[in-house]
MARGUMAR-567003 format. One line per 4 residues: number of its first residue (from 1); their letters; for each residue x, y, z of C-alpha. Coordinates in Angstrom, 2 decimals. Each point is the difference from the previous one (the first is absolute). Layout:
<sites>
NUM	A	X,Y,Z  ...
</sites>
This chain:
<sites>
1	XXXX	0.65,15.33,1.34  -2.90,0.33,-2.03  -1.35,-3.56,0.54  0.01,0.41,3.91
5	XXXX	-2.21,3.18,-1.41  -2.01,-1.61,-1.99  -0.96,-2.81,2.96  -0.49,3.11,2.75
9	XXXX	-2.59,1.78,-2.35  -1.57,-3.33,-0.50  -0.19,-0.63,3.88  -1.31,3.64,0.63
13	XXXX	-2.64,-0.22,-2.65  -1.22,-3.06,2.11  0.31,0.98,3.17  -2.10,3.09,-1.45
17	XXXX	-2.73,-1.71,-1.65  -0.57,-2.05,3.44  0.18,3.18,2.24  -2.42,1.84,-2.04
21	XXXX	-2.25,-3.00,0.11  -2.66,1.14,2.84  -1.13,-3.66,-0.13  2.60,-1.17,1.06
25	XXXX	0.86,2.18,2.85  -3.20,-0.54,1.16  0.52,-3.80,0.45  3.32,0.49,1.14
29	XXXX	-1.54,2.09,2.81  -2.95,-3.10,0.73  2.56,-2.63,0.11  1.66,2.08,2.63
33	XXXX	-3.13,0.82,1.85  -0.80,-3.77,0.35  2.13,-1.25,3.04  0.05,-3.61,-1.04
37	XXXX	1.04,0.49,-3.50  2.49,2.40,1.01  1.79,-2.60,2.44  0.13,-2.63,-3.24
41	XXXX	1.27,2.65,-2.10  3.00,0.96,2.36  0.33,-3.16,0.97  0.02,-1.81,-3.36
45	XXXX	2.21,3.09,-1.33  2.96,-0.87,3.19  -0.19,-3.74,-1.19  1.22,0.77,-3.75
49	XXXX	2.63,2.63,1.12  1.39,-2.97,1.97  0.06,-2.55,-2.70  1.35,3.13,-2.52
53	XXXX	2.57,0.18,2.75  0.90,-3.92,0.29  0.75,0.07,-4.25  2.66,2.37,0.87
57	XXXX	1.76,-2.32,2.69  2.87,-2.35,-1.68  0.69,-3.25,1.53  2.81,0.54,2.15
61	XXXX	3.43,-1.70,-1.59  -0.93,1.34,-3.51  1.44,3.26,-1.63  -3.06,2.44,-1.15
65	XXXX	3.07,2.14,-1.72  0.67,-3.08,-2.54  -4.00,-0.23,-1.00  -0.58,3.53,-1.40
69	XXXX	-0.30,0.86,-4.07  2.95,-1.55,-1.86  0.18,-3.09,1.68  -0.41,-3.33,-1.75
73	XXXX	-3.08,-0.62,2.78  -1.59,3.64,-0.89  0.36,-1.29,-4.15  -1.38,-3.35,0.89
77	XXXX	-2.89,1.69,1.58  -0.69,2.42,-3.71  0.56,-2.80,-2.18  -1.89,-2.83,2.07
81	XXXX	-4.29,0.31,-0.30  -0.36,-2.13,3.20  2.43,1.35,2.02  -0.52,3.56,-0.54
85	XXXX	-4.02,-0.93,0.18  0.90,-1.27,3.21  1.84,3.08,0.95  -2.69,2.11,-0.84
89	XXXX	-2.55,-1.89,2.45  2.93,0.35,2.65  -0.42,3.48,-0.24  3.76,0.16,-0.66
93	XXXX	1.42,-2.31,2.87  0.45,-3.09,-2.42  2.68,2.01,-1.45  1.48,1.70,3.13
97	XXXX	0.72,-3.22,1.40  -2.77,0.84,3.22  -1.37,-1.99,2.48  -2.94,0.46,-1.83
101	XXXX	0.93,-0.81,-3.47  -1.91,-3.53,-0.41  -3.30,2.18,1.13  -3.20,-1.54,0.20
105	XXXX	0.40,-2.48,-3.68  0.53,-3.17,1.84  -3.09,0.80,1.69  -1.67,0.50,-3.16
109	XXXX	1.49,-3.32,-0.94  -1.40,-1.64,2.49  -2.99,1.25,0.10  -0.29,-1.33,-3.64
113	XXXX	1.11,-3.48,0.48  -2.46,-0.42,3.13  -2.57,1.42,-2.10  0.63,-2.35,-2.95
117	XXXX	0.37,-3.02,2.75  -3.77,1.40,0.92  -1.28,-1.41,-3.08  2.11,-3.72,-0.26
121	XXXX	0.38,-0.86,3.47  -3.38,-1.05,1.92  1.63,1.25,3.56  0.69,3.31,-1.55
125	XXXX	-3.57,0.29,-1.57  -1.79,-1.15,3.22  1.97,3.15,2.17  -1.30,2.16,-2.61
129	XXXX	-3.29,-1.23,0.44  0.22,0.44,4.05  -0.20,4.03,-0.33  1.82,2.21,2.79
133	XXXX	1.36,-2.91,1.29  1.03,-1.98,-3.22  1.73,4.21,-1.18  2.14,-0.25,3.78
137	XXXX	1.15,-3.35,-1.01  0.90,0.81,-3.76  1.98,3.43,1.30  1.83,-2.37,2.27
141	XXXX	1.37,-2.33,-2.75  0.15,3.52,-2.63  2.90,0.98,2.98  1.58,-3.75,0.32
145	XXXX	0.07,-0.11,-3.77  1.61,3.47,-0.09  2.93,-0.62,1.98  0.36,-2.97,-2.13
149	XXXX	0.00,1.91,-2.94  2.45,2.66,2.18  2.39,-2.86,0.54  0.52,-0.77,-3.64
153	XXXX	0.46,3.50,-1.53  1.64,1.80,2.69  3.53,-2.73,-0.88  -0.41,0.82,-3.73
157	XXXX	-0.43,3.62,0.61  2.96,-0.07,1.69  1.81,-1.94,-2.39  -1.00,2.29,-2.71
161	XXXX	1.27,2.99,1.64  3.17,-1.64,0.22  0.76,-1.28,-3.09  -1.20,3.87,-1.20
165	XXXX	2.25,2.35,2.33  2.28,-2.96,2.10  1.39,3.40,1.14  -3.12,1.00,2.11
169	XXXX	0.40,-2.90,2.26  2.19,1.55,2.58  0.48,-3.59,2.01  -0.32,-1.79,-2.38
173	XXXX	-2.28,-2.46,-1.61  0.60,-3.43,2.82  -2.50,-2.05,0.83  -0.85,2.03,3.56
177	XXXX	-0.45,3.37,-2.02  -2.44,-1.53,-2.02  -2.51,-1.27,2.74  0.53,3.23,2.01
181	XXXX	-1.45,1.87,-2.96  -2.27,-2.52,-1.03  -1.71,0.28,3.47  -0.16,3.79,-0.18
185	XXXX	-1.28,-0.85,-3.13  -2.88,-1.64,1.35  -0.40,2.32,3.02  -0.50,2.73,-2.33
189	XXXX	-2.86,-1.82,-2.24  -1.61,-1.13,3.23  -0.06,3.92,1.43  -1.57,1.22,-3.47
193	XXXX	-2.39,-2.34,0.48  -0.52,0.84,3.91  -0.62,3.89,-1.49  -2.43,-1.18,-2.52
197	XXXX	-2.35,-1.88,2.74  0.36,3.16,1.97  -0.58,2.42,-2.84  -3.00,-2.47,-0.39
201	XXXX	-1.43,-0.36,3.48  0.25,3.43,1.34  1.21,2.12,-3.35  -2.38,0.66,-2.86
205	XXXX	0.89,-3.81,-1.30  1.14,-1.25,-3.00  3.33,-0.49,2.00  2.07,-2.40,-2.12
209	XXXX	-1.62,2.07,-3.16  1.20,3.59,0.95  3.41,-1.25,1.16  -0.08,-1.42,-3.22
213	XXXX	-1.30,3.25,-1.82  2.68,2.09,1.75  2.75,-1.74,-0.95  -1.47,0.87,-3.38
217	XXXX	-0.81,3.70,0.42  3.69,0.48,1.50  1.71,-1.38,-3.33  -1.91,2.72,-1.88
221	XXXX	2.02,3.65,0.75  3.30,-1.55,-0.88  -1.28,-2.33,-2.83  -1.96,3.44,-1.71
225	XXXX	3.47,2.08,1.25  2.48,-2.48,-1.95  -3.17,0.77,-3.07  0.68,3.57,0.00
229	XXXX	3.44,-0.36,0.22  -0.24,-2.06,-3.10  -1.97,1.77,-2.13  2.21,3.08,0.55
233	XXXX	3.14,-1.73,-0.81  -1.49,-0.12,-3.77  -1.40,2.54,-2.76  -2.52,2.70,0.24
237	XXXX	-3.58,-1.23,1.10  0.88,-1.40,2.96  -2.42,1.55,2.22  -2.57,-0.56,-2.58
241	XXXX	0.58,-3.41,0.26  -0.13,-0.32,3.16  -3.18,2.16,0.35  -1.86,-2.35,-2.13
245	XXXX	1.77,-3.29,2.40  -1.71,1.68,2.95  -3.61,0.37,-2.43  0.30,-3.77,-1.16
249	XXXX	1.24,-1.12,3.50  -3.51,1.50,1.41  -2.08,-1.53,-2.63  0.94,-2.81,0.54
253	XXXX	-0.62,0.63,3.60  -3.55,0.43,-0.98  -0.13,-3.06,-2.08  1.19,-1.94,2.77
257	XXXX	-2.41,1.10,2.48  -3.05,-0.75,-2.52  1.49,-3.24,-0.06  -0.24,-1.00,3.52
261	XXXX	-3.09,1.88,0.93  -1.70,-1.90,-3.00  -3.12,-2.17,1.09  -2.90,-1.91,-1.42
265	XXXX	-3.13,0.18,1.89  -2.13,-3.19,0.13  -3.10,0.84,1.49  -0.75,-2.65,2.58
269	XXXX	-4.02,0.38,1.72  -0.56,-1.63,3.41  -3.03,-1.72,0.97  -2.46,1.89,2.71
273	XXXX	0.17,-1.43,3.54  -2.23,0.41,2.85  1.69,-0.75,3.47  -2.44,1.56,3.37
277	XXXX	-0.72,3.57,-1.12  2.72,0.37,-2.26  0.43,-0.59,-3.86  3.14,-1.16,-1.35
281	XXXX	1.08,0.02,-3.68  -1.97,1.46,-3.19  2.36,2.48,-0.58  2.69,-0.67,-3.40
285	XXXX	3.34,0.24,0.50  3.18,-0.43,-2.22  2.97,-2.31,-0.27  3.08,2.31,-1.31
289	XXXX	1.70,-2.00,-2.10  3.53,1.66,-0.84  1.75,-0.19,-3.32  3.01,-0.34,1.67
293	XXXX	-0.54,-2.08,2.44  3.62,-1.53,-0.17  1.52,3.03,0.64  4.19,0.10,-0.04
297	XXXX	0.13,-3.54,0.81  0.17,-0.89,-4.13  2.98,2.06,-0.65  1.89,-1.36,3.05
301	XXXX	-0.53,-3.31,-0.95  0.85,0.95,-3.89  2.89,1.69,1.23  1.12,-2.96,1.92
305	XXXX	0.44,-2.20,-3.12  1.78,2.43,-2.39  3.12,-0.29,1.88  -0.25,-4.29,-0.93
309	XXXX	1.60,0.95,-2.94  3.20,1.43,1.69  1.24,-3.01,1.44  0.66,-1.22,-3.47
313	XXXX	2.42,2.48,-0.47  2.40,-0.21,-3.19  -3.24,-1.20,-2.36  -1.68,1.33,-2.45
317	XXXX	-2.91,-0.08,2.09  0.77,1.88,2.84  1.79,2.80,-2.74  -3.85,0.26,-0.96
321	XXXX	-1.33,0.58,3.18  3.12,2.14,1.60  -1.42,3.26,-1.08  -2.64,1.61,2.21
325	XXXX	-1.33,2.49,-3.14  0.16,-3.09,-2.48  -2.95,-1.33,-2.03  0.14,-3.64,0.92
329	XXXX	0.69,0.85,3.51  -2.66,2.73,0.26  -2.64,-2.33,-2.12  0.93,-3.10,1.96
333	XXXX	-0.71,2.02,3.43  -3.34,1.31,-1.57  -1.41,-3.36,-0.87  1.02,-1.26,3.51
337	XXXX	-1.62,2.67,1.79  -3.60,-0.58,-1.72  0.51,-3.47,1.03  0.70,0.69,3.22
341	XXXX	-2.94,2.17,0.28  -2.12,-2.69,-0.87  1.62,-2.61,2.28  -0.25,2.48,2.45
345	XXXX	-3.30,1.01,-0.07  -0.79,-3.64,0.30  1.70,-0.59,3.24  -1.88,2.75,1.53
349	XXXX	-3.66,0.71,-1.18  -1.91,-3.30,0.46  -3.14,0.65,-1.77  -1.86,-3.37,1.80
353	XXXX	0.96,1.25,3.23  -1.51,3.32,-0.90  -3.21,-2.09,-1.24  -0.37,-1.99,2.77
357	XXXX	0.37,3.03,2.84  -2.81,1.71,-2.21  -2.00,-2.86,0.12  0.26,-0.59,3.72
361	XXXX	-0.99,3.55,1.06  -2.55,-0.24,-2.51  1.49,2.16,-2.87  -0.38,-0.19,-3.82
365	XXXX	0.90,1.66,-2.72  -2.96,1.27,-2.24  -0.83,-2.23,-3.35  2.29,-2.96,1.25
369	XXXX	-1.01,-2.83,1.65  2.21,-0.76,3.66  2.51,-2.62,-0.22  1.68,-1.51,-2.98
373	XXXX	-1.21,3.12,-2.31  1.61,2.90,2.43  3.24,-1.78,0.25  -0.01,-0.11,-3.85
377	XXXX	-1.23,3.93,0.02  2.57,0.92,2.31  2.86,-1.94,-1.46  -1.10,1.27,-3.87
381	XXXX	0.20,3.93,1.57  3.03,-0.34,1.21  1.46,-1.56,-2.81  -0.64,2.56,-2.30
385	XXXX	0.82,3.07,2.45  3.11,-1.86,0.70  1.33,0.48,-3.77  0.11,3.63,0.09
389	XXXX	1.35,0.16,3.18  2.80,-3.05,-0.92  0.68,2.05,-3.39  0.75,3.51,2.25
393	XXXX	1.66,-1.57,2.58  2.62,-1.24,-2.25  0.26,3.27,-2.02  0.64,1.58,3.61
397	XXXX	2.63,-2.69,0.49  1.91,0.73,-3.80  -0.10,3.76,0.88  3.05,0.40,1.92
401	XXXX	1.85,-1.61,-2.90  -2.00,2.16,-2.59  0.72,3.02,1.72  3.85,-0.43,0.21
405	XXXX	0.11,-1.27,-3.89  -2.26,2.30,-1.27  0.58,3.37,2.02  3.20,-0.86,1.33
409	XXXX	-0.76,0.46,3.48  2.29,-1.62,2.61  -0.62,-3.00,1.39  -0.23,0.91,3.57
413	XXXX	-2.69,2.58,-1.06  -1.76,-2.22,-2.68  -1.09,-2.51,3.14  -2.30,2.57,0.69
417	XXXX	-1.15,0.06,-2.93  -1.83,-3.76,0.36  0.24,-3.38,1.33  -0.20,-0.87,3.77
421	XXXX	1.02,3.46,1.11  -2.81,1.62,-1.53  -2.43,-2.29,0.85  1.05,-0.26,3.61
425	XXXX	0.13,3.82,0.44  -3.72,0.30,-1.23  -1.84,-2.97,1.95  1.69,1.24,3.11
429	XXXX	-0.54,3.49,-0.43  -3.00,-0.50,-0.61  -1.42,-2.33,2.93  2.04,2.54,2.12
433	XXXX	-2.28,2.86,-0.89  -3.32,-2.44,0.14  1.68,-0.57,4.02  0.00,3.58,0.45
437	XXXX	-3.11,0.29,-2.04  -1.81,-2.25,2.32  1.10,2.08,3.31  -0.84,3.26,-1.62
441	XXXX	-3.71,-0.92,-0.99  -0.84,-1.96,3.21  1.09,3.31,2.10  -3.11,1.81,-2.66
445	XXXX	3.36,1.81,-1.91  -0.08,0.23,-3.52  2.37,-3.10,-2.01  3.20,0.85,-1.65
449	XXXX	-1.90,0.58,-3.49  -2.41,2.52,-0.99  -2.62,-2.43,-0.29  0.53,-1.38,3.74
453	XXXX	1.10,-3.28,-1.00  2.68,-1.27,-2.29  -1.10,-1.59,-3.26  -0.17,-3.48,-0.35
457	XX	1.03,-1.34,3.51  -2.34,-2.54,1.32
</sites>
């Protein structure tokens, strides 16, 4: 009883803080006032009850009853990083066995390996070259390449669930049973992906990235519910402890954003123009370079290749890796997320295409000659803003595993605490406001900060 206490004060002190917050309620009042943004809002809002809804449908033939807490699938799901990582990006409907419960990673997959193609294959580089046109195309084989990817891991999610709880399976496991699910499977994915484009072309955007977020978000009542529940199953302190969870949790929350929001400058001065009447250029402007300009992509790809060591079950050297709050595995994961970051970063800032757009709308940076010189500028800056950024980024990715070997906190609840959830729940929080942000100040209202604008966005 006096954990479910303990989480109602904590609710009520938050939902007091943001009443009494005449900010706030003022912009709440703007966004309402503003027709458009109101339509998005509602409309975006109906879109994510109806994917919350579709993680909550099982595939007809399987038993939801033989899935819940106890079951060998539910253990699988505690003990296994990836799966229960999965899970958590499912909002939920990886584990309930949904229609939904791939969710939008084999896009993500996809997206990936076309974007990697981009930079080996000529065909793929010239469509990125093409602009609107070349983006249509490379959507179109991002959606081929998804069902693809659908058609691979909807059989051996199947056959996973099987060999878990053979009980669920209430026709059983033939050949027919399989494909019928498999489809819905893919149906599902595809429909997610349908709501993102929508959430995108007539929502606030960042479709694929709040579907993604609220998959998140929903995890995070019963993950911080099972917290409380565990830190009152054991000695005195308890609500101490979990008072000072909830202090670290937002600090790092603050961290986090500093992290993404972080840019370098480079002052860039145009050359002065005179077309007719009019006078073009003169003015300096700024290329914001970010320190993490990689974003989540390092730890999903660092992620990726710390579950190699599993298929050598049996060996000493998958023993070493097994544990999630190990040293070799937490070091090993480290070191391959600052590489990543690197690689990354390498894929997608091209400092001599940077040099050679300045150059052809007659841009240069102060002190340094166009050509050769800027692409060496640009490439030394970002190598050295990279570090820091590389060096966080995997701290952020260690943290869940920190958290739950340090502070005991519960795995569920210690996802929160860094990695991809964190990261993803920032960035898309964040361009979410700068959408709203955008409506608010072109309609002469004041932004969603104090200041007018949100810090750091460019």
């Amino acid at each position: 009883m006096n954990q479910y206490l303990v989480v109602g004060v904590v609710f009520l002190v938050v939902i007091a803080l943001l009443a009494t917050n005449k900010k706030l309620v003022e912009t709440l009042k703007n966004i309402y006032k503003i027709e458009e943004l109101r339509k998005r809002v509602i409309y975006t809002i109906g879109l994510l009850l109806v994917y919350r809804l579709g993680s909550f449908v099982v595939i007809p033939g399987i038993n939801p009853n033989a899935l819940g807490e106890g079951s060998a699938y539910a253990s699988q799901l505690e003990g296994n990083g990836l799966l229960g990582l999965l899970n958590v990006f499912s909002g939920g409907a990886f584990g309930n066995a949904a229609i939904f419960a791939l969710g939008v990673m084999p896009y993500i997959t996809a997206s990936i390996i076309i974007q990697l193609m981009g930079m080996m294959i000529p065909y793929f580089q010239k469509m990125q070259k093409e602009g609107e046109s070349g983006r249509r195309k490379m959507n179109q084989w991002t959606r081929f390449l998804t069902i693809g990817v659908l058609i691979l891991q909807g059989p051996a999610y199947i056959a996973n669930l099987y060999h878990q709880v053979p009980t669920a399976f209430v026709y059983g496991n033939s050949f027919g049973f399989v494909a019928y699910a498999t489809t819905i499977l893919i149906a599902g994915t595809m429909f997610i992906m349908w709501l993102g484009e929508k959430i995108t072309d007539k929502g606030i955007g960042n479709g694929i990235s709040l579907i993604i977020m609220i998959g998140i978000v929903a995890r995070l009542p019963h993950a911080l519910l099972a917290e409380v529940n565990a830190r009152f199953q054991t000695a005195s302190g308890s609500a101490i402890m979990l008072i000072l969870e909830l202090i670290l949790l937002f600090l790092v929350f603050m961290a986090t954003i500093a992290l993404v929001q972080a840019v370098r400058k480079v002052p860039v001065q145009y050359a002065k123009r005179i077309v007719g009447n009019k006078q073009y250029g003169g003015v300096r402007q700024y290329i914001p370079l970010k320190m993490n300009a990689a974003n989540v992509m390092p730890i999903i790809f660092a992620q990726a290749l710390m579950f190699i060591p599993a298929l050598f079950s049996g060996t000493a050297f998958a023993a070493a890796f097994s544990s999630m709050t190990g040293f070799w595995y937490n070091f090993t994961l480290a070191v391959l997320v600052i590489a990543f970051t690197y690689f990354y970063t390498a894929i997608i800032i091209n400092p001599q295409m940077m040099a050679d757009d300045m150059k052809r709308n007659g841009g240069f940076i102060p002190g340094v000659k166009p050509g050769k010189q800027t692409v060496n500028y640009i490439d030394t800056i970002m190598t050295r803003i990279t570090l820091p950024g590389s060096f966080f980024l995997a701290i952020v990715a260690i943290l869940p595993a920190l958290a739950m070997k340090f502070l005991g906190i519960q795995q569920a609840f210690a996802y929160f605490y860094g990695g991809t959830s964190l990261l993803i729940m920032v960035g898309v929080v964040l361009d979410t406001l700068k959408q709203i942000e955008s409506y608010l100040l072109m309609r002469h209202y004041d932004g969603l900060m104090k200041t007018g604008r949100i810090q750091g966005r460019h």
